[in-house]
N, C-alpha and C positions, 0 to 999 in steps of 0.2 A: 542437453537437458538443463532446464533450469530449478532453483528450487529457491523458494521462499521461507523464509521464515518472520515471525511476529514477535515483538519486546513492547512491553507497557514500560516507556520511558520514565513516566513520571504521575502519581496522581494525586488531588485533591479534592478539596468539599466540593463535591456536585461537577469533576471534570476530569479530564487525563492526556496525555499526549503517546502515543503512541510509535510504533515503529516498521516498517517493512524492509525486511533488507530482502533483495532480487542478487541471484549470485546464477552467473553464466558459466554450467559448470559445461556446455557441448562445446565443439568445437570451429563455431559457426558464430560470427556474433549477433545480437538479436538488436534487429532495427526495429526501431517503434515499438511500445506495448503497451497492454491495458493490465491493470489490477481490479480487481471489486472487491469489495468486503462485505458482508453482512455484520451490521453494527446496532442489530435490537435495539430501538428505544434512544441511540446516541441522538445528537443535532453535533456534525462537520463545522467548525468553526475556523478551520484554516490549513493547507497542506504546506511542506516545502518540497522544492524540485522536480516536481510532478501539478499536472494542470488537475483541476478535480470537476465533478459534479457529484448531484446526489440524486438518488430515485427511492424516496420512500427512505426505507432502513441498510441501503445501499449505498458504500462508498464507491465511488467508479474514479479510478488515478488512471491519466494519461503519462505517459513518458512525454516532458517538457521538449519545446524545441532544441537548446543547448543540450541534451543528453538525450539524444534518439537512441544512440548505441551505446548499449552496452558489449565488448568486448570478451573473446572467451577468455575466461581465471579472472573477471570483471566483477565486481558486485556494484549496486546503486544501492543508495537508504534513504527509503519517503518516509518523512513524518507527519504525522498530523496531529490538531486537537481537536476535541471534540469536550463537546458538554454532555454530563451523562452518569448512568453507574454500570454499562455494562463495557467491560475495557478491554477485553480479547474477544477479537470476530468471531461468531457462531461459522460463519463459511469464508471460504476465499478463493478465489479464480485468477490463473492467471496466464492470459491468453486466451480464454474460454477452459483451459485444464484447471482440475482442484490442484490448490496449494498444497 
C-alpha cells in the first residue's frame, strides 16, 4: 500500500512551491511510478527528482531514472513550483489510484 500526501512548501506574490511525499507502506517495493495532479489554473515552472509534463491543468510526475524504486518503509519527496494562486491539488492519482 502506498499513500501520498501534499505540503505547500513555500508561497509568494503570484506563486508557490509545493510538495509530494510517496511513502511505500506494502511490503513489495514499487518500481517506476507516475503521480498526477490537478492544479486549476496553476503554470509547472519546474519539478525536482521526478521527470514532469503537463496536460492542460494537470501535473503528470514520472519516478526519475536514478530513483525508479522506491523500497518498503521507503518514502521519496517531489517538489515543484508553479506560478499561480491555487496551491493544493483539487485531485491526485497515484498509479492511476486516488491519493
Amino acid at each position: 500500500m502506498v499513500s501520498v500526501s501534499y505540503t505547500l512548501v513555500q508561497q509568494w506574490d503570484g506563486g508557490f512551491q509545493g510538495q509530494f511525499t510517496i511513502v511505500n507502506n506494502g511490503n513489495t517495493a514499487i518500481n517506476g511510478w507516475q503521480l498526477s495532479a490537478v492544479l486549476p489554473d496553476d503554470h509547472i515552472d519546474t519539478t525536482w527528482d521526478a521527470s514532469f509534463r503537463t496536460n492542460g491543468d494537470i501535473l503528470i510526475m514520472n519516478a526519475p531514472s536514478y530513483q525508479m524504486i522506491i523500497a518498503p518503509g521507503a518514502s521519496a519527496q517531489e517538489k515543484f513550483v508553479a506560478q499561480g494562486s491555487t496551491t493544493s491539488p483539487a485531485d491526485c492519482t497515484f498509479d492511476g489510484a486516488a491519493c
